[in-house]
Phi, psi and omega in degrees: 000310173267027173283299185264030159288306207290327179291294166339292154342286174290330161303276193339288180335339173191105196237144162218140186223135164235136207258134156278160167228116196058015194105310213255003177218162280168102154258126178273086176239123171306143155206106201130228184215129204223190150223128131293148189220131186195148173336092176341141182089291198329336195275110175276322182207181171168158174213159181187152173306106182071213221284159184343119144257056124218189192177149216251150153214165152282141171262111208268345179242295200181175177255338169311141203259348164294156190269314189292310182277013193262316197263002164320292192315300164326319163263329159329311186291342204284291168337285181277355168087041190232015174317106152250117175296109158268136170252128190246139193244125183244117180268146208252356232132171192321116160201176192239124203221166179207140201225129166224203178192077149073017205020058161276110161340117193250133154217129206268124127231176203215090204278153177284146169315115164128338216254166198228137184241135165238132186223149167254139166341302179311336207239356170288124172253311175201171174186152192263182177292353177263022174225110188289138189257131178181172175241171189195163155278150145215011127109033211208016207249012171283359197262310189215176165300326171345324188071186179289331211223177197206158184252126166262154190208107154226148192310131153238012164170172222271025191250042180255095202250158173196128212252127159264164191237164170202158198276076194107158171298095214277170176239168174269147148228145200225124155229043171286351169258318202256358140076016180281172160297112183248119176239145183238062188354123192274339181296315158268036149270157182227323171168166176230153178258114160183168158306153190042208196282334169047028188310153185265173163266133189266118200255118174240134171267084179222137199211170183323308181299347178294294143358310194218051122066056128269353168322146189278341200091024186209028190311346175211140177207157174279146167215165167243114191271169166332297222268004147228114186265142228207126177245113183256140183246123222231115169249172189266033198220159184223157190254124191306130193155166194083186185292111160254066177236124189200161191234128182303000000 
C-alpha cells in the first residue's frame, strides 16, 4: 500500500497534458516538474507564477538517457535522413508553455502503454518523456518520399503524449472498430498509430502503360487490412515524390 501511494504521489506530482489552441499551436501544462522534447525552435510563449522555471538546451545526440545508444541514433538518423533537431525543455514547476511550426496544423494524441506512431521526422512537433524515441527501416522508400526508415515513438508509461504536424487540416482514419481496408498515397500520410509497428503493405499498379507516360498518377498506395488495426493521420498536401517514369 505504501508503494503504491508514493507511485501515486509522484504522478499527480509531475504530469504534462497537452492541448491545440486554434489548430495551429500546441499547449503544454505543467504540473510539478517534467521534460519535454520538442522541435528545435518551437517555442512561442509561456507563463508560470514568479520568475521563469523553465528552461531550453539543445539535444546533441538523442532524447535517449544512455550515451551509446544516444549517438548510435544519432547516426542512424543522419544515414537515413530521418534527422531531427531536437530541444529539450526542463520545465522547474507549475507553468503553461506553447508551441508551433510555421503555422502548420497540430494534432495531439495521447497513446496507450504499448502502442506506436510511425512518423517522418519532419512532422514531429513534441512528445513527453514517456515516450521511447528510435528509428527504424521499414524498406518502402524507392516508392515514395517517405524513405527507407520512419521515425518511431512508443508510450512506456501513461504520460505519453506526442503532438504532430501537417500540412492543412488534416483527417483521421481508423479501422480498429470497423476492421475495413485503408488505402493511401504514402506522400499524404503524416504518421499511423497501433500496436507494435503495424507497418503498411505497398501494392503498386505499374504496368506497359506506366512505361509511355499513361499512368494514372496513383501508381501506389499504402495499405492496411482488417486483421491490423491502425489509426492513420492523412494531410490534404502530398509531399513531391514517387515514380516519374516515360518514353519520349
Amino acid at each position: 500500500c505504501s508503494t503504491n501511494k508514493q507511485f501515486n504521489t509522484e504522478t499527480r506530482n509531475k504530469m504534462l497534458k497537452f492541448e491545440t489552441v486554434n489548430e495551429l499551436t500546441l499547449k503544454v501544462t505543467c504540473s510539478g516538474s517534467d521534460v519535454l522534447f520538442t522541435k528545435a525552435g518551437a517555442f512561442i510563449a509561456g507563463e508560470n507564477t514568479g520568475a521563469k522555471n523553465y528552461t531550453f538546451e539543445k539535444v546533441l545526440f538523442g532524447p535517449q538517457n544512455n550515451i551509446g545508444q544516444a549517438i548510435f541514433g544519432q547516426l542512424v538518423r543522419r544515414v537515413t535522413g530521418e534527422n531531427l533537431p531536437l530541444m529539450k525543455v526542463n520545465l522547474n514547476g507549475d507553468s503553461v508553455t506553447y508551441y508551433a511550426n510555421y503555422g502548420q496544423h497540430i494534432v495531439v494524441y495521447h497513446l496507450a502503454e504499448g502502442e506506436t506512431v510511425s512518423v517522418e521526422s519532419e512532422n514531429i512537433l513534441a512528445f513527453t518523456q514517456d515516450c521511447d524515441y528510435s528509428v527504424r527501416f521499414i524498406g518502402v522508400g524507392i516508392l515514395s518520399q517517405k524513405g527507407l526508415a520512419t521515425s518511431t515513438l512508443t508510450a512506456k508509461g501513461p504520460n505519453a503524449y506526442v503532438a504532430v504536424l501537417a500540412d492543412g487540416n488534416p483527417i483521421v482514419l481508423s479501422n480498429v472498430s470497423s476492421g475495413s481496408t485503408i488505402s493511401i498515397d504514402p506522400d499524404a500520410v503524416v504518421c499511423w498509430i497501433g500496436k507494435g509497428h503495424c507497418d503498411p503493405q505497398v501494392t503498386a499498379d505499374v504496368s506497359w502503360k506506366t512505361f509511355i507516360g499513361q499512368t494514372s498518377g496513383e501508381s501506389y498506395q499504402f495499405e492496411w487490412h482488417g486483421s491490423t488495426g491502425v489509426t492513420v493521420i492523412i494531410q490534404p498536401s502530398e509531399r513531391k515524390g514517387g515514380i516519374d517514369v516515360g518514353i519520349d
